[in-house]
N, C-alpha and C positions, 0 to 999 in steps of 0.2 A: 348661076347657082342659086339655088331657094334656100331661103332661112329656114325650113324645116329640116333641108340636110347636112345643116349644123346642128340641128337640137336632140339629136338621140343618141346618145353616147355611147349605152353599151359597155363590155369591158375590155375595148381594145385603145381607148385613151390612157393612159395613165395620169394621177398627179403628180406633180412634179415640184423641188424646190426650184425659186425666181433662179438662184443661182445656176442652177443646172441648164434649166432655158435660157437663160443669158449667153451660157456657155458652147452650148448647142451653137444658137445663132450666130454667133462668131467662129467656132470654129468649123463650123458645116457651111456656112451661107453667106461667110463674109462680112457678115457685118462687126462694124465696130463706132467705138462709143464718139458722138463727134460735138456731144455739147450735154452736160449736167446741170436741172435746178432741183435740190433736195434727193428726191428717189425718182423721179423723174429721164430717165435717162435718152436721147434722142439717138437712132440709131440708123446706119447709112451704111449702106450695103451696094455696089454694082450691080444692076441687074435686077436687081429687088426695090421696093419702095423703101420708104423710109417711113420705121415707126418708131413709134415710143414706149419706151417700156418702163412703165409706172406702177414696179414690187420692191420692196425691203427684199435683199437677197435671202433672207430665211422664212420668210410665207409662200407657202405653199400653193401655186397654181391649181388651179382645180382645171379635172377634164375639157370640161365643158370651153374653160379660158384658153387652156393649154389650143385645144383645136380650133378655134377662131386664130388664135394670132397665125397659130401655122396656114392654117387653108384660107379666110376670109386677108386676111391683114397681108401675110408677107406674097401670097399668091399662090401656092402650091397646090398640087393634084393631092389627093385623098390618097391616093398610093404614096407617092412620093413623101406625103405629112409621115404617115405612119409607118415608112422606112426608115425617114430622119429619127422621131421618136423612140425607136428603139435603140437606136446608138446614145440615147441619152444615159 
């Protein structure tokens, strides 16, 4: 994949509250929380890598963040991101 087609957003990203994505990721993808320092939260999932998810639950994801974790970070297809996404 090229970092250019990560960079154009468009208006089929949304933003989103940390909360919301947090919640996504668990209940769509499996993952769940397996170690905390501050806001920091490390996150482990079968089948998926493992990231880190470093939001205050009420700041706000921007697009642009929002699609990096989904397609660069956890690994998903561009379809598949903005399937998940919409059940947010």
């Amino acid at each position: 994949m090229k970092v250019e087609d990560l960079l154009p957003m468009g208006n089929e990203w949304p933003s989103v509250k940390a909360r919301v994505l947090l919640r996504l990721l668990e209940r769509e993808l499996g993952y769940c929380e397996v170690r905390r320092t501050g806001s920091h939260r490390k996150l482990r999932s079968p089948g998926y890598p493992d990231i880190t998810f470093a939001f205050h639950d009420g700041v706000t994801v921007s697009p642009r963040l929002v699609r990096i974790i989904l397609v660069q970070q956890v690994g998903l297809s561009l379809d598949k991101a903005k399937e998940l996404i919409k059940r947010a």
